[in-house]
C-alpha positions as CSV (number, residue, x, y, z in Angstrom):
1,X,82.3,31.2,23.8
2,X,82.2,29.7,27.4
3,X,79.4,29.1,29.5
4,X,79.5,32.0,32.2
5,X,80.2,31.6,35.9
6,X,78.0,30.9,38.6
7,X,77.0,33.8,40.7
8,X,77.0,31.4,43.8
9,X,79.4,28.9,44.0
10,X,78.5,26.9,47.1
11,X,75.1,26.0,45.3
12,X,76.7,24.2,42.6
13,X,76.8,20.6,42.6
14,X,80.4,19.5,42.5
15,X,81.0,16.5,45.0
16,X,79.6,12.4,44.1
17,X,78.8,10.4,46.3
18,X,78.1,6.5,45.3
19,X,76.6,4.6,47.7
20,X,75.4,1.0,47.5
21,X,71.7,-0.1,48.8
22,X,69.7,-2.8,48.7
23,X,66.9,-3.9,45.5
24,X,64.1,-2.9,48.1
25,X,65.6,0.2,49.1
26,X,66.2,1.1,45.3
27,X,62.3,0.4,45.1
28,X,60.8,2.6,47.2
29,X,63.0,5.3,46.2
30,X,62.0,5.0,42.3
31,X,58.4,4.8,43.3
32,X,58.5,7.9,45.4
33,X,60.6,9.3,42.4
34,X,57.1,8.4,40.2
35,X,55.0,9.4,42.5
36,X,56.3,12.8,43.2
37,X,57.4,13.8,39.2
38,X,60.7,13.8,39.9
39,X,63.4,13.6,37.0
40,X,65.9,11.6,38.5
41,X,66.7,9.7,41.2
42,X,69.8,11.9,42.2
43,X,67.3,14.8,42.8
44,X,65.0,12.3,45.1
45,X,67.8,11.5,47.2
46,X,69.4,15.0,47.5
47,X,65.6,16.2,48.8
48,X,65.9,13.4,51.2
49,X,69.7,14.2,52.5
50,X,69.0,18.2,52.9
51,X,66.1,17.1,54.9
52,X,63.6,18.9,52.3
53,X,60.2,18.3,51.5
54,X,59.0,15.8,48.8
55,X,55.6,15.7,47.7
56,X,53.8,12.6,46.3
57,X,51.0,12.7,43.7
58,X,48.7,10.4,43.6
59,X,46.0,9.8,40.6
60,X,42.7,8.1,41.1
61,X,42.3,6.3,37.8
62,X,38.9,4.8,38.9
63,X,37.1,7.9,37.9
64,X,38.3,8.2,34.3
65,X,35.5,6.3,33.3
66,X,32.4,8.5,34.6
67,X,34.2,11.5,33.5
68,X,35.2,10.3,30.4
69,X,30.8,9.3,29.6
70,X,29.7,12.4,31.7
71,X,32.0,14.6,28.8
72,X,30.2,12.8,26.4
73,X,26.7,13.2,27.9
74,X,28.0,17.1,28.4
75,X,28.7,16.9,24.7
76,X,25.3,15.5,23.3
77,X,23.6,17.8,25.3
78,X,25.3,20.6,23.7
79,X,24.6,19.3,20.6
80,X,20.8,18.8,21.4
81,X,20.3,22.1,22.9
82,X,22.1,23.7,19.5
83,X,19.1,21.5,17.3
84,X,16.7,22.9,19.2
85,X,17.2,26.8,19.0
86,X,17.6,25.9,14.9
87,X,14.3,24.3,15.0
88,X,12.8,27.8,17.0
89,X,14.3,30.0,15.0
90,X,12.9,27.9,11.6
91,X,9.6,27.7,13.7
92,X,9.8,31.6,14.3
93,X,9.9,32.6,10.9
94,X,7.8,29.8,9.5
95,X,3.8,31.0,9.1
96,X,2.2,27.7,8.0
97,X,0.5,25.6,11.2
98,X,1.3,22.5,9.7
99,X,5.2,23.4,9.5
100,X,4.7,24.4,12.9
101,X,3.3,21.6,14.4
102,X,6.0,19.0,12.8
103,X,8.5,21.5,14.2
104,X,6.5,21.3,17.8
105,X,6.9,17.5,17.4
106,X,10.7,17.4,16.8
107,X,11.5,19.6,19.3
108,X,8.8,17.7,21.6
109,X,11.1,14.8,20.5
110,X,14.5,16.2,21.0
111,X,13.5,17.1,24.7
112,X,12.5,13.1,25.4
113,X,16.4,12.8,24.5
114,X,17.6,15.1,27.1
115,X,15.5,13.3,29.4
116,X,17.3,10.2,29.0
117,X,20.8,11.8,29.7
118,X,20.3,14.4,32.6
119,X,18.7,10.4,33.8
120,X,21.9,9.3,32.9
121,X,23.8,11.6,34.3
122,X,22.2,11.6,37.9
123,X,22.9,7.8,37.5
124,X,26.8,8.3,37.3
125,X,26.4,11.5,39.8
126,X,24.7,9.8,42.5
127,X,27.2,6.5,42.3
128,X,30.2,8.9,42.4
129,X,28.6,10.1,45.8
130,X,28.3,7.1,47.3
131,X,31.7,6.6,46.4
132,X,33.2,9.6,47.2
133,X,30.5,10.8,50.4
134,X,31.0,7.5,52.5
135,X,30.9,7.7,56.2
C-alpha cells in the first residue's frame, strides 16, 4: 500500500543543492548544529537560507558538581529526618526513663549530624553565589 500524498506540495523538500565550503565554515556550522539540537546539518543550513531563527543551548557543566553533593546532602537529610521520627515514635510508646533517655541521646546525636550538612550545604550555597551574584 503506498504512502499517501502530501496535502501541500510546495512544502515538500524536492530540489538539492550541493555547495562546497571551506573546513572552517563546515565548523562553525556543526557546532551551531550541537549547540542548537539539531539533527542534521541540512536542517541547520535550510534555517539559515529561509532566514529562520536558530536557537543555541548552552550547558554550564561547572555546576554538576555542587548539585550533584547538594542531592546527596538533600538525600542524607532525608534519611536522618526518617531515623528520627522512628526513634519518637519508639520513644512515644516506650514507659521506662532509661529507654527514654538512650532514645533522647540518639536523637540528640542524630541532630549534631544535620548540623554538619545544612553547614555543608551553606558552604556550597554561598560559593555558588559568589559565583553566580558577581557584580
Amino acid at each position: 500500500m503506498p504512502r499517501k500524498r502530501a496535502t501541500n506540495q510546495d512544502a515538500l523538500l524536492t530540489k538539492n543543492v550541493i555547495v562546497r565550503i571551506t573546513e572552517t565554515t563546515f565548523n562553525k556550522l556543526e557546532k551551531m548544529r550541537v549547540e542548537s539540537g539539531s539533527a542534521s546539518m541540512a536542517e541547520v543550513i535550510r534555517r539559515i537560507l529561509s532566514n529562520r531563527k536558530i536557537k543555541l543551548l548552552h550547558q554550564d557543566n561547572s555546576l554538576n558538581a555542587p548539585m550533584e553533593e547538594m542531592a546527596l546532602i538533600r538525600k542524607e537529610l532525608k534519611a536522618i529526618g526518617i531515623n528520627i521520627n522512628q526513634i519518637t515514635r519508639t520513644f512515644n510508646q516506650d514507659k521506662v526513663e532509661t529507654h527514654r533517655a538512650f532514645y533522647v541521646m540518639k536523637v540528640a546525636e542524630l541532630y549534631k549530624n544535620v548540623d554538619e550538612r545544612v553547614e555543608k550545604l551553606l558552604v556550597i550555597i554561598s560559593q555558588l553565589a559568589e559565583k553566580w551574584l558577581q557584580k
